[in-house]
C-alpha positions as CSV (number, residue, x, y, z in Angstrom):
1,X,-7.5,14.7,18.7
2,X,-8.6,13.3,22.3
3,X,-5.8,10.5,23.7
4,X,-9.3,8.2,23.0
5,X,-9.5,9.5,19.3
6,X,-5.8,8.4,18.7
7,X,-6.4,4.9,20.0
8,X,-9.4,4.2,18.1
9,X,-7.4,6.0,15.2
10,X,-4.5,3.7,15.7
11,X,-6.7,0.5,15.8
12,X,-8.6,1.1,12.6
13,X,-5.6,1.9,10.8
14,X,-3.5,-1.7,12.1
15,X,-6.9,-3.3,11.2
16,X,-7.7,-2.3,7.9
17,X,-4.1,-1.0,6.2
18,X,-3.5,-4.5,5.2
19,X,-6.5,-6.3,4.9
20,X,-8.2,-5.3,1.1
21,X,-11.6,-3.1,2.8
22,X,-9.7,0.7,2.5
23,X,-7.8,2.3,5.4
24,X,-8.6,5.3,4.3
25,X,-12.5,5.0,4.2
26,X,-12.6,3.5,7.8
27,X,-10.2,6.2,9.2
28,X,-12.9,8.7,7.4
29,X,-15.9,6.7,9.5
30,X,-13.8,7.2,12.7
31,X,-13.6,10.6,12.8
32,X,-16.9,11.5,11.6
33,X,-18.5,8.6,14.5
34,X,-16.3,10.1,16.7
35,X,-16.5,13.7,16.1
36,X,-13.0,14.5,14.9
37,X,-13.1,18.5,14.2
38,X,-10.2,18.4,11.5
39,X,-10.2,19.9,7.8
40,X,-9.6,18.4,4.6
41,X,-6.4,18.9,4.5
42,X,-6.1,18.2,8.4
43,X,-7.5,14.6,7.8
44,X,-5.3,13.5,5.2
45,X,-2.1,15.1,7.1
46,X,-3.5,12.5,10.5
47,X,-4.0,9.0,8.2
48,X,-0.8,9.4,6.2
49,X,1.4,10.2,9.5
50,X,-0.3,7.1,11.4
51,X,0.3,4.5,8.4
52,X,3.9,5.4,9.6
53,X,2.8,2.8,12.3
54,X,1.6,0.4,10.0
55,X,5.0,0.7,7.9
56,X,7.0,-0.1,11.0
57,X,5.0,-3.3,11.2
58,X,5.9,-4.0,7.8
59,X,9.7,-3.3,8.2
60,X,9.4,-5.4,11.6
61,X,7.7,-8.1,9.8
62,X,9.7,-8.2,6.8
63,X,12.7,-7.6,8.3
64,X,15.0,-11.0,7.3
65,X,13.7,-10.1,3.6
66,X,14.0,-6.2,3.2
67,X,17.7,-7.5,4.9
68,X,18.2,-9.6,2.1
69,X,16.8,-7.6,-0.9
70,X,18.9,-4.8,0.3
71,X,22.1,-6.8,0.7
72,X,22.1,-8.5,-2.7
73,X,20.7,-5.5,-4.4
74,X,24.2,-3.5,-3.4
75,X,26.2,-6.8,-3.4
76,X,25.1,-7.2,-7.2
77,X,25.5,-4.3,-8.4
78,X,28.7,-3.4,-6.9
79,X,30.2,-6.7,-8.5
80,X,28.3,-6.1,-12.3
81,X,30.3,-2.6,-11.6
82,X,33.8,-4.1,-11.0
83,X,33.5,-6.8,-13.2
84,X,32.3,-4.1,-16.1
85,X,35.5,-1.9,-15.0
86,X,37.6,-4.6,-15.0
87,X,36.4,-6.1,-18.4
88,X,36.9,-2.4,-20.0
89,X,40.6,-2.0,-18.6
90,X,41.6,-5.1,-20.4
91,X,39.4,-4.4,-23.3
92,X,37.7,-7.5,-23.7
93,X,34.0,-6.8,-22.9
94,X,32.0,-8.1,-25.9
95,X,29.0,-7.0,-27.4
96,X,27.2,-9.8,-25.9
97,X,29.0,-9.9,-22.4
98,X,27.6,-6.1,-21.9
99,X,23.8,-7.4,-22.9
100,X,23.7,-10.4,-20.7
101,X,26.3,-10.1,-17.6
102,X,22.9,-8.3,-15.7
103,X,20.9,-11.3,-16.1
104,X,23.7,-13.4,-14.9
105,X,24.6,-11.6,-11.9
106,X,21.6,-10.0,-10.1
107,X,20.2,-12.7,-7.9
108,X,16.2,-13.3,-7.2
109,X,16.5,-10.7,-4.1
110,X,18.0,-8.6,-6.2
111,X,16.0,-8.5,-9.0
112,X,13.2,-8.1,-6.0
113,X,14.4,-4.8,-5.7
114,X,13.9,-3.7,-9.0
115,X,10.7,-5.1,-9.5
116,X,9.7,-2.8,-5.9
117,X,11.3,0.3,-7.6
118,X,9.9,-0.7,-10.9
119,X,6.3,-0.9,-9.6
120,X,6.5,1.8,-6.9
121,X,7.4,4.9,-10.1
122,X,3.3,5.0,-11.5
123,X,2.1,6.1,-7.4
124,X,4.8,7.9,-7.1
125,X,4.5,10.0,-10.3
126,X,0.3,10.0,-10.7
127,X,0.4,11.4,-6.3
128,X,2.6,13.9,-6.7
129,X,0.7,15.1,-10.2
130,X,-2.6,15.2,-8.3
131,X,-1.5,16.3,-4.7
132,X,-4.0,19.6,-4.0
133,X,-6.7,16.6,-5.5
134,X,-6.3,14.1,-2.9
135,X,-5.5,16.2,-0.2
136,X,-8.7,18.1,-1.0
137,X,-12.7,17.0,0.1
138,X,-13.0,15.1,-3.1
139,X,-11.2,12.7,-1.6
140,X,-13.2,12.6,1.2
141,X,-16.6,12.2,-0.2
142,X,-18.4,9.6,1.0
143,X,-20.1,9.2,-2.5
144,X,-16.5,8.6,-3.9
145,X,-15.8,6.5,-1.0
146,X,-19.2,4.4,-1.1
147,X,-18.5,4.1,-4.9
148,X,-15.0,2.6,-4.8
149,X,-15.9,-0.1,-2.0
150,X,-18.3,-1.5,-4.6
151,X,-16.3,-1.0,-7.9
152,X,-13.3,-2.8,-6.2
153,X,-15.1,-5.1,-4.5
154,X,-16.3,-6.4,-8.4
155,X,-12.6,-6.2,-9.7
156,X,-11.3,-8.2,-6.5
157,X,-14.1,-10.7,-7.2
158,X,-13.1,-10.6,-11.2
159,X,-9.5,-11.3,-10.3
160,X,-10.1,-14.2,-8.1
161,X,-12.2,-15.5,-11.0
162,X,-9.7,-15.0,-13.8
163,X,-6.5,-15.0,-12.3
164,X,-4.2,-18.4,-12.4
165,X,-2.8,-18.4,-9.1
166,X,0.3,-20.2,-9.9
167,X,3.4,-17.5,-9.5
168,X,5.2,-17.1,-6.5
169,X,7.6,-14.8,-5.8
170,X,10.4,-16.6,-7.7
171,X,9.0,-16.1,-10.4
172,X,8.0,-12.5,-10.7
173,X,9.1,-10.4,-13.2
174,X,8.5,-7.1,-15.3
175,X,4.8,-7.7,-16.1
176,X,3.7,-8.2,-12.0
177,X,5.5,-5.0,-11.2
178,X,3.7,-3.0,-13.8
179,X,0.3,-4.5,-12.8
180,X,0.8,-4.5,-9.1
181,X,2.0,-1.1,-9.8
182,X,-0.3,0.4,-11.8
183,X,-3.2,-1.2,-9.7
184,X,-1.6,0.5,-6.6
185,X,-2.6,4.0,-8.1
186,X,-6.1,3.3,-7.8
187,X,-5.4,3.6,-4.1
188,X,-5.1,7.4,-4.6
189,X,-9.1,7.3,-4.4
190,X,-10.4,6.4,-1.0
191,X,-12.6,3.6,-0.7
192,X,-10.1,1.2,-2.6
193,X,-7.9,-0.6,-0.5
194,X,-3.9,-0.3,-1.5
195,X,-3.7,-3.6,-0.1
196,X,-6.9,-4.4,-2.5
197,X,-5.8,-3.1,-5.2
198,X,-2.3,-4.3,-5.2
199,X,-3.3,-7.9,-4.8
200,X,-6.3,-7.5,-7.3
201,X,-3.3,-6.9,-9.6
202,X,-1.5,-9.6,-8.5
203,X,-4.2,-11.9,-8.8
204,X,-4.4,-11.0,-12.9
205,X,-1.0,-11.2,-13.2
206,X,-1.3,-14.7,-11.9
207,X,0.0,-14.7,-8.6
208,X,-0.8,-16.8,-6.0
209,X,-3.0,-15.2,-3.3
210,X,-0.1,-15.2,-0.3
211,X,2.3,-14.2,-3.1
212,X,0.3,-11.0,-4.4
213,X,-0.1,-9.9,-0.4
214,X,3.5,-10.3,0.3
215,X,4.4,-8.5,-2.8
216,X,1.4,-6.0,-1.8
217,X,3.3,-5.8,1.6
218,X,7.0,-5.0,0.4
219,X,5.6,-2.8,-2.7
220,X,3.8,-0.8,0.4
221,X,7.4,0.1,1.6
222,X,8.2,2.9,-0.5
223,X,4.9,4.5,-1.0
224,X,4.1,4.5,2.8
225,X,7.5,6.0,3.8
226,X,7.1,8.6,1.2
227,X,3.8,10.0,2.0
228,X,4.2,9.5,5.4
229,X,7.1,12.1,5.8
230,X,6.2,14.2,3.3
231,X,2.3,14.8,5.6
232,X,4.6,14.6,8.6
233,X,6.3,17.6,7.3
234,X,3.3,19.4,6.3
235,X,1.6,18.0,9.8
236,X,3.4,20.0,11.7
237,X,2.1,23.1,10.0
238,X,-2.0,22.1,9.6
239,X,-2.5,20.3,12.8
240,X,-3.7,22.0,15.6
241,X,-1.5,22.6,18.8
242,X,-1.4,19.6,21.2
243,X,-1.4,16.6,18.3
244,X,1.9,15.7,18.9
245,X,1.0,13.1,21.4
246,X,-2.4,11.8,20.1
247,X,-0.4,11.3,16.6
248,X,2.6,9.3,18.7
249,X,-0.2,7.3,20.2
250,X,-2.6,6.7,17.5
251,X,1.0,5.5,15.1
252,X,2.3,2.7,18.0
253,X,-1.2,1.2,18.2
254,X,-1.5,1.2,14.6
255,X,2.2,-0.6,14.3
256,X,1.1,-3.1,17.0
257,X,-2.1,-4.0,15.1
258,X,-0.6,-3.9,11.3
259,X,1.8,-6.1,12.3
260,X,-1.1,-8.8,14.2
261,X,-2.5,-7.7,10.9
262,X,-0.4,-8.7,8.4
263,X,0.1,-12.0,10.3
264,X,-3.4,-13.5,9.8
265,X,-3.8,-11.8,6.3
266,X,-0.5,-13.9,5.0
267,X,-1.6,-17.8,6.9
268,X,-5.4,-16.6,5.8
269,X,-4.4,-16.3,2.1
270,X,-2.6,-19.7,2.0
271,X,-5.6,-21.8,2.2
272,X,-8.6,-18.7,2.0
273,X,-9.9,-16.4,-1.3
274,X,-10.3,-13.0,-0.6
275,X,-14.5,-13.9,-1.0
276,X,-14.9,-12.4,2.6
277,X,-13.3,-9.3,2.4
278,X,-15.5,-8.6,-0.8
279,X,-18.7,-9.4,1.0
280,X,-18.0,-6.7,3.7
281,X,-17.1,-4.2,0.9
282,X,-20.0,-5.0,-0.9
283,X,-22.6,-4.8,2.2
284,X,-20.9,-1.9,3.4
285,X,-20.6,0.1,0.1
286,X,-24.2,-0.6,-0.8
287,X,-25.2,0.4,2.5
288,X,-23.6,3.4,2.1
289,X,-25.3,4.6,-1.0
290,X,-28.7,3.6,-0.1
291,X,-28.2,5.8,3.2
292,X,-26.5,9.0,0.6
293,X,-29.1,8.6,-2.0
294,X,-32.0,8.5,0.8
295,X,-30.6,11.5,2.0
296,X,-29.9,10.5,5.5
297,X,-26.2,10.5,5.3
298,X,-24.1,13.2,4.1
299,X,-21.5,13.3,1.5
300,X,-18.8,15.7,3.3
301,X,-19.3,16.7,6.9
């Protein structure tokens, strides 16, 4: 990867992480427009080590609430700990103090943390099941890819139909987890967005449109920083000598312009539907198939 490579690299991640038109698919445009000689295996090792950027945006962004959901979340506990010890020395705790002293005692931030545990075990269990699959050139097809633009593009579009648009984030609970959560997995197949998908879910859960991408955002947390140093790991083996410095390069732009990224996506939301975004997945999905089927574009380089 030329220093050139890793800038464009860095600024099609920042763009397109957060916004719902697939990371993932752009990245794969980028280094087939600009001649990117890496493998399978290669490729996937390069986007997950650059989102590293993108999830030091998000940490830098969030930073006041991740601050907050982290405090409360050990504050809580440790107190529902001492206060079970101490009811169990005196041999008072009741049946019913047990059952309901949770639900007392964890506060909105941290309940916030469950719900990101909660919703961050179904990518967590379906990546690691299917690893060699999306590492491999399945993954990488631009048939797959073409595909998914278009399918999510029509979910997104059903969502914004359907969905309510009346939670915020007070009032999430065990149901947006499990839908923002399971929606997340279909960001295993390129061409889907994780942002997409993760506020498509929101959006049937009946979130509000800035409350699904801020929930989108801090559910991004764990399954960024997960993949990221697991392929940073493995980076070090399957990339060429010399990518040290294109990857350092291509992850700071990519921070710098998630974080520009995140900022219009949140103040876009508040007053904007996602109608845009599925346009430009649409057009370019479509596109893409009429040039695969036509035979002028191939499917894996």
């Amino acid at each position: 990867m030329t220093l050139l490579q890793a800038v464009i690299f860095g600024i099609v991640q920042g763009l397109t992480e957060f916004i719902p038109v697939s990371s993932t698919a752009h990245l794969i445009f980028a280094s087939r427009l600009t001649g990117l000689a890496l493998n399978a295996e290669q490729t996937t090792a390069t986007i997950a080590v650059i989102q590293l950027g993108t999830l030091i945006a998000v940490f830098v962004y969030f930073a006041r609430d991740i601050w907050a959901i982290s405090a409360a979340f050990l504050r809580d506990h440790w107190a529902l700990l001492r206060r079970r010890d101490g009811a169990m020395a005196r041999g008072t705790m009741t049946r019913g103090e047990s059952s309901h002293a949770p639900a007392r005692l964890l506060s909105d931030e941290a309940r916030l943390g469950w719900l990101i545990v909660i919703g961050s075990i179904p990518i967590s269990v379906i990546g690691l099941l299917f690893k060699k699959q999306i590492e491999g050139t399945f993954t990488k097809n631009l048939w797959v890819i073409a595909t998914m633009l278009v399918v999510m593009a029509l979910l997104l579009l059903v969502a914004e139909k359907v969905g309510r648009r009346e939670r915020t984030m007070t009032h999430l609970g065990l149901r947006d987890a499990l839908a923002v959560g399971f929606a997340q997995v279909l960001a295993l197949i390129p061409g889907t967005s994780r942002s997409g998908a993760t506020i498509m879910g929101g959006l049937f859960a009946g979130e509000t449109r800035e409350t699904a991408a801020r929930f989108s955002f801090l559910l991004s947390i764990p399954a960024i920083t997960a993949s990221g140093l697991l392929q940073l790991k493995e980076a070090v083996v399957k990339l060429p000598a010399g990518s040290a410095l294109p990857l350092i390069i291509a992850t700071v732009v990519a921070g710098v312009v998630g974080y520009a990224s995140i900022w219009f996506l949140l103040r876009f939301l508040r007053t904007h539907s996602t109608g845009i975004f599925i346009g430009y997945r649409l057009v370019v999905g479509g596109a893409l198939l009429a040039l695969l089927a036509a035979g002028w574009l191939q499917p894996l380089n």
